[in-house]
mmCIF file of the C-alpha atoms, coordinates in Angstrom:
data_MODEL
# 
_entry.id   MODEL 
# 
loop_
_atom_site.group_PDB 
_atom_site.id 
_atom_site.type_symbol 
_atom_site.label_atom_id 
_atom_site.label_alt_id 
_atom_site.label_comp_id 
_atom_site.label_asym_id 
_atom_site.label_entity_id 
_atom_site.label_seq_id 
_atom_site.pdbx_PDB_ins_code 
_atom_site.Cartn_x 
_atom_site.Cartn_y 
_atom_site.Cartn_z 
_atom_site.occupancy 
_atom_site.B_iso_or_equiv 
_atom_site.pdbx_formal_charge 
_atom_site.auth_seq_id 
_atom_site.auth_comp_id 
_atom_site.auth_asym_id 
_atom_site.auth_atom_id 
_atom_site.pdbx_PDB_model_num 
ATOM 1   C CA . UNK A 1 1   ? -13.402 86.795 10.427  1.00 0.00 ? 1   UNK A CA 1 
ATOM 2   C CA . UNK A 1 2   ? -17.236 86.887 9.367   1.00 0.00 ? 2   UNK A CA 1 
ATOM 3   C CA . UNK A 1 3   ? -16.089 88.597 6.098   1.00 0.00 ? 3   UNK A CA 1 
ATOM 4   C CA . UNK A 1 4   ? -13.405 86.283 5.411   1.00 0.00 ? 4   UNK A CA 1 
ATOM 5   C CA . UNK A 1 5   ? -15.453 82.911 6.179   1.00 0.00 ? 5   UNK A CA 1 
ATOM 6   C CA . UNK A 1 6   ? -18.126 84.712 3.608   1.00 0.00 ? 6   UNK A CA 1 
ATOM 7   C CA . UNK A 1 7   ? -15.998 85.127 0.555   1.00 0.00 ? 7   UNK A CA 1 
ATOM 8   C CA . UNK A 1 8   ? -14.503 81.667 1.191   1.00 0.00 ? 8   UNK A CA 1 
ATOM 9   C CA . UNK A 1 9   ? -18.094 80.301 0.972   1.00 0.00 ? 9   UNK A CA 1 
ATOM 10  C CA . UNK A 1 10  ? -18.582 82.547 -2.005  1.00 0.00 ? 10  UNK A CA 1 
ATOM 11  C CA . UNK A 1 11  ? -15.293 81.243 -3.713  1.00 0.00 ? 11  UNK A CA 1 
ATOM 12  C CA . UNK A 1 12  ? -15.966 77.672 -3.363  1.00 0.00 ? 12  UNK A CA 1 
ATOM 13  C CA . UNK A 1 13  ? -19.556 77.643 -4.730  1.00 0.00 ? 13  UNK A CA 1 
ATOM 14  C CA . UNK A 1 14  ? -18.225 78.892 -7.462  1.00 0.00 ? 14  UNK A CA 1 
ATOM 15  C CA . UNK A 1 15  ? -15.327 76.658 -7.372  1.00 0.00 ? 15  UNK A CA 1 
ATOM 16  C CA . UNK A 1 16  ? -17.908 73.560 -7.154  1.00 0.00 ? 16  UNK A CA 1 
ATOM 17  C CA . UNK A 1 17  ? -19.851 74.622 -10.087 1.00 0.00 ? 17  UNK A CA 1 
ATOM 18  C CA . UNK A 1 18  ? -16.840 74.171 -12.153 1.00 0.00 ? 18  UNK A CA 1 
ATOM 19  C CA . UNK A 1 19  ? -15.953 70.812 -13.650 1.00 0.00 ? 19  UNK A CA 1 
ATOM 20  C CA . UNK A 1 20  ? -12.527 69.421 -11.772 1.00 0.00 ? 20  UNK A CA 1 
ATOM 21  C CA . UNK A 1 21  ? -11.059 68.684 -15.053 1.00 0.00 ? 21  UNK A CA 1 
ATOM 22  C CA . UNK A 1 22  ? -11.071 72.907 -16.400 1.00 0.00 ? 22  UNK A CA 1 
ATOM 23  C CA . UNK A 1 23  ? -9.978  73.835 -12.786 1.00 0.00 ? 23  UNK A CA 1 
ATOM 24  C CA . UNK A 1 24  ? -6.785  71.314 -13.747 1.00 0.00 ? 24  UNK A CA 1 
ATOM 25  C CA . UNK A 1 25  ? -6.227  72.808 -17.126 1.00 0.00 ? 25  UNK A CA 1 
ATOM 26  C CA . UNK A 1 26  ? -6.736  76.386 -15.580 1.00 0.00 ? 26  UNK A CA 1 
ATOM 27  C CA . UNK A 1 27  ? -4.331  75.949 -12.945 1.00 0.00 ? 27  UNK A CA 1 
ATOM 28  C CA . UNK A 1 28  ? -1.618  73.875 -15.156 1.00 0.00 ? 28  UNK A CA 1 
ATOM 29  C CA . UNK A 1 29  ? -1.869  76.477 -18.179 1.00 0.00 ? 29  UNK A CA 1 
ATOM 30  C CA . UNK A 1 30  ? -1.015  78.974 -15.204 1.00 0.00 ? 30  UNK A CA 1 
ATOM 31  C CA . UNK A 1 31  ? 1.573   77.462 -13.322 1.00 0.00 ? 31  UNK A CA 1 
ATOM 32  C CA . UNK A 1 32  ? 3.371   77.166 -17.000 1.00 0.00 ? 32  UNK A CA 1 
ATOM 33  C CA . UNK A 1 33  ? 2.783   80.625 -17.893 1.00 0.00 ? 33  UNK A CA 1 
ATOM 34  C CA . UNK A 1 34  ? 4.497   81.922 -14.533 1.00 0.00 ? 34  UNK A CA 1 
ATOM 35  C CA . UNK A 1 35  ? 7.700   79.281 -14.814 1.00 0.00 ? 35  UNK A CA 1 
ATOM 36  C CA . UNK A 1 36  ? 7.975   80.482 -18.177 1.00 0.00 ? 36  UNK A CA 1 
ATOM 37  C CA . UNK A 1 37  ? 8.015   83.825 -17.458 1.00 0.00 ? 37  UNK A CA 1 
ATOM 38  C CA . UNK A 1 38  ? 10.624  83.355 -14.167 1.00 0.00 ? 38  UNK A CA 1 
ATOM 39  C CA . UNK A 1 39  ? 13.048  81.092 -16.165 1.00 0.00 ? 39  UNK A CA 1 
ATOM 40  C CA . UNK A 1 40  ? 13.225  83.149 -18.856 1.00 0.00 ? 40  UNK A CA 1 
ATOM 41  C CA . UNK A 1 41  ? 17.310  83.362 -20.615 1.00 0.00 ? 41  UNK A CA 1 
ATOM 42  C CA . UNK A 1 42  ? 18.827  86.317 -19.706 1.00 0.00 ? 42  UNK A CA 1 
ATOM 43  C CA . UNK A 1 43  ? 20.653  88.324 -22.234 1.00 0.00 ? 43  UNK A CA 1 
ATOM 44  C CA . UNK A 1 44  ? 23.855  86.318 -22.151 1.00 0.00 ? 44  UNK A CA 1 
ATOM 45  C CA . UNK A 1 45  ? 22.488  82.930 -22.474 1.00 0.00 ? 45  UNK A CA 1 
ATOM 46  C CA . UNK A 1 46  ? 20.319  84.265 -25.433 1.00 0.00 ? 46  UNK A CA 1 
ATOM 47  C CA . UNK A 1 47  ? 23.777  85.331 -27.036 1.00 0.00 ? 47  UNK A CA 1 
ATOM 48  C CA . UNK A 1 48  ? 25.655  82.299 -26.311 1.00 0.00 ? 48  UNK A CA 1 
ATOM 49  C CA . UNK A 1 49  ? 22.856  80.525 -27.901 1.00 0.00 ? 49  UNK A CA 1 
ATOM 50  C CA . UNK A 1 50  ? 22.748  82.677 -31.037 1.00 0.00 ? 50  UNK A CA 1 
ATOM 51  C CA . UNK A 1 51  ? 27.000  82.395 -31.461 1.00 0.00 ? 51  UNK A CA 1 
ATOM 52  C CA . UNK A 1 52  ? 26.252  79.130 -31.058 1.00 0.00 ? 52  UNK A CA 1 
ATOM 53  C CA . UNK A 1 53  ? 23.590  78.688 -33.844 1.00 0.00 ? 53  UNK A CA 1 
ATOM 54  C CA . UNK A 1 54  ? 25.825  80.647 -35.686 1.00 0.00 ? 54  UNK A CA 1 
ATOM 55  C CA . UNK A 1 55  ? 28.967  78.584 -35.485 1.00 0.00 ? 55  UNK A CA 1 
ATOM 56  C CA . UNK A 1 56  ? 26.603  75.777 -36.384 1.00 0.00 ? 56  UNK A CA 1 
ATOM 57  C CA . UNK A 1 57  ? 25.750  76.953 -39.631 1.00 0.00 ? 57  UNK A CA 1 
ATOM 58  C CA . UNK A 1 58  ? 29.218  78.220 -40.451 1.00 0.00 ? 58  UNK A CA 1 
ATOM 59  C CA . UNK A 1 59  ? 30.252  74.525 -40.015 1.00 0.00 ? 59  UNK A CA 1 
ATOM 60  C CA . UNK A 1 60  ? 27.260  73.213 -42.046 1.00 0.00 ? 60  UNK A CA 1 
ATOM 61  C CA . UNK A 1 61  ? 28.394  75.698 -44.851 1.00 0.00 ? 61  UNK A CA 1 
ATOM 62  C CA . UNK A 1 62  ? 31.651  74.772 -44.236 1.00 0.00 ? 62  UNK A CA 1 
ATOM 63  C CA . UNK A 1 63  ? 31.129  71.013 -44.638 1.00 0.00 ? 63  UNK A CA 1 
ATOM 64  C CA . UNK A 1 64  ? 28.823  71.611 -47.397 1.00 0.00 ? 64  UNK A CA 1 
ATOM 65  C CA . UNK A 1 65  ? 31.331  73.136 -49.709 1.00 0.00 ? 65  UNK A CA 1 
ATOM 66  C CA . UNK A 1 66  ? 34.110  70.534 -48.701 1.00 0.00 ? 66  UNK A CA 1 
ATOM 67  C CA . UNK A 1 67  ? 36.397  73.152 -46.373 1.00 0.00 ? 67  UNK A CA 1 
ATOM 68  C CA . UNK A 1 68  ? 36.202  70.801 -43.517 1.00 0.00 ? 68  UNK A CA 1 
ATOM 69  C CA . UNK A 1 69  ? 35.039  72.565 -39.935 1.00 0.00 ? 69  UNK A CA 1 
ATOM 70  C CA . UNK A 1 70  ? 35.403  76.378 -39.138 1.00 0.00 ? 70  UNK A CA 1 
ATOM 71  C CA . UNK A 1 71  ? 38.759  76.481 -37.052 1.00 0.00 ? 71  UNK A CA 1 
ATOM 72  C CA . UNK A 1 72  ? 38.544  79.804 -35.230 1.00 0.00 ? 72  UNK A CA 1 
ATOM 73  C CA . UNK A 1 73  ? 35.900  78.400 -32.479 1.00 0.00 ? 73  UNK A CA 1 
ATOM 74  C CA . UNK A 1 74  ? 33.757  81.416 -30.999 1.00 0.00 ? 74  UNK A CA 1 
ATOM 75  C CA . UNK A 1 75  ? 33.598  81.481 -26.869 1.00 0.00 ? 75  UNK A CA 1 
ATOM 76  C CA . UNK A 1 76  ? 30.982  81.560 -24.756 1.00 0.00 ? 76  UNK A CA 1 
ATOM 77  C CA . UNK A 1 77  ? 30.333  83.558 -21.582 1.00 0.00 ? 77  UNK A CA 1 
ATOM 78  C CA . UNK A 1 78  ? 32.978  81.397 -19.592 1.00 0.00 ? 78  UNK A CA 1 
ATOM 79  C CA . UNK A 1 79  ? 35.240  81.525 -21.820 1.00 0.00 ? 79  UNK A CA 1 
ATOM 80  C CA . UNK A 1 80  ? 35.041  78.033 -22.988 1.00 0.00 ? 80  UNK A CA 1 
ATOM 81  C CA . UNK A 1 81  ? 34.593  77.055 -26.440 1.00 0.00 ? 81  UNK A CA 1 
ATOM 82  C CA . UNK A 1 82  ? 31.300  76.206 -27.991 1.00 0.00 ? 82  UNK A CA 1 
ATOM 83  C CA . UNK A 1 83  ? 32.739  73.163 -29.282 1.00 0.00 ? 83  UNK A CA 1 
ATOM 84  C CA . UNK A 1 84  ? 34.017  72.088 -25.527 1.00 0.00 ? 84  UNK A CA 1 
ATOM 85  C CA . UNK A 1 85  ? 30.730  73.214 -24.199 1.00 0.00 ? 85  UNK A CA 1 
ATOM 86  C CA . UNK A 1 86  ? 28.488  71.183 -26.487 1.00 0.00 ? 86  UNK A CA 1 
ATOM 87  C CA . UNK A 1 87  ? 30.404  67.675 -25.857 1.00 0.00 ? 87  UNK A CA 1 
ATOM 88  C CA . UNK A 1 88  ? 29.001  65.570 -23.077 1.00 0.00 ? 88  UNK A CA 1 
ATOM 89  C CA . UNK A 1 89  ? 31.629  64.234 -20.490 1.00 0.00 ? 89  UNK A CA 1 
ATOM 90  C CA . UNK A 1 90  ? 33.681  61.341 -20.983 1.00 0.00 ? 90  UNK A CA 1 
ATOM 91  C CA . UNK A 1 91  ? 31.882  58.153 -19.284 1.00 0.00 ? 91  UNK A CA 1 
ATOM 92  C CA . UNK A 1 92  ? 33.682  55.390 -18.287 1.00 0.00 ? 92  UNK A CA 1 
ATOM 93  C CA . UNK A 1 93  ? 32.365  51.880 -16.667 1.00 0.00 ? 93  UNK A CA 1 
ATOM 94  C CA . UNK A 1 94  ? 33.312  50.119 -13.793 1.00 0.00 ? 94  UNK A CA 1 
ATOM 95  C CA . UNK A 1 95  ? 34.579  47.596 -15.818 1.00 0.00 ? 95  UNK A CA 1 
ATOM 96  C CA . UNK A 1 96  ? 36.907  50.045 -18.000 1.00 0.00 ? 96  UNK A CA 1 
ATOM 97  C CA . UNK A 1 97  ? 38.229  51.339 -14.731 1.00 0.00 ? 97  UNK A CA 1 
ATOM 98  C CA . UNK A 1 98  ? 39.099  47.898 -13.136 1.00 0.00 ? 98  UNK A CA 1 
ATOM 99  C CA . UNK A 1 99  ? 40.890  47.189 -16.559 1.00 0.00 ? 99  UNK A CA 1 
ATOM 100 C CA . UNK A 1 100 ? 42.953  50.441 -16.628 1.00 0.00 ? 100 UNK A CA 1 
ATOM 101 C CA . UNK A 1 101 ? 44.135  49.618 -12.672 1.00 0.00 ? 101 UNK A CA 1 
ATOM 102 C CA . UNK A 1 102 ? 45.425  46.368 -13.498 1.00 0.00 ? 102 UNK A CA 1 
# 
């Protein structure tokens, strides 16, 4: 317990010798270092994402020369559709809703 209560004291007069302001930048550029490395896309997501940068530039070309859109759509992992997977949801208001009941 001595030994421990010793390096603490150790530890924070360092710690208080330090402006608060680097300890913050320390500690944030640290905490976003480890996240980054945790949440890092597995090998499927990094291929979806590259099919679907891929696809994307097909179209562009596509709609550059006048063709109109690519229409064999590649998949992704689920087996969705790119195309399907990049759309948001339909939203609808309340007030669409009530007009649909009547």
């Amino acid at each position: 317990m001595d030994h421990f209560a010793t390096v603490l004291t150790k530890i924070y007069n360092c710690a208080v010798i330090v402006p608060r302001w680097i300890l913050l930048l320390l500690s944030g550029t640290v905490g976003s270092i480890l996240i980054n490395l945790m949440h890092k896309p597995g090998k499927q997501t990094a291929q979806a994402i590259e099919a679907q940068k891929r696809a994307q530039a097909q179209e562009k070309q596509s709609v550059e020369q006048g063709s109109g859109p690519v229409s064999a759509p590649t998949t992704d992992s689920e087996g969705g559709t790119l195309a399907q997977a990049a759309l948001p949801p339909k939203r609808t208001t309340a007030r669409q809703r009530k007009a649909a009941k009547k």
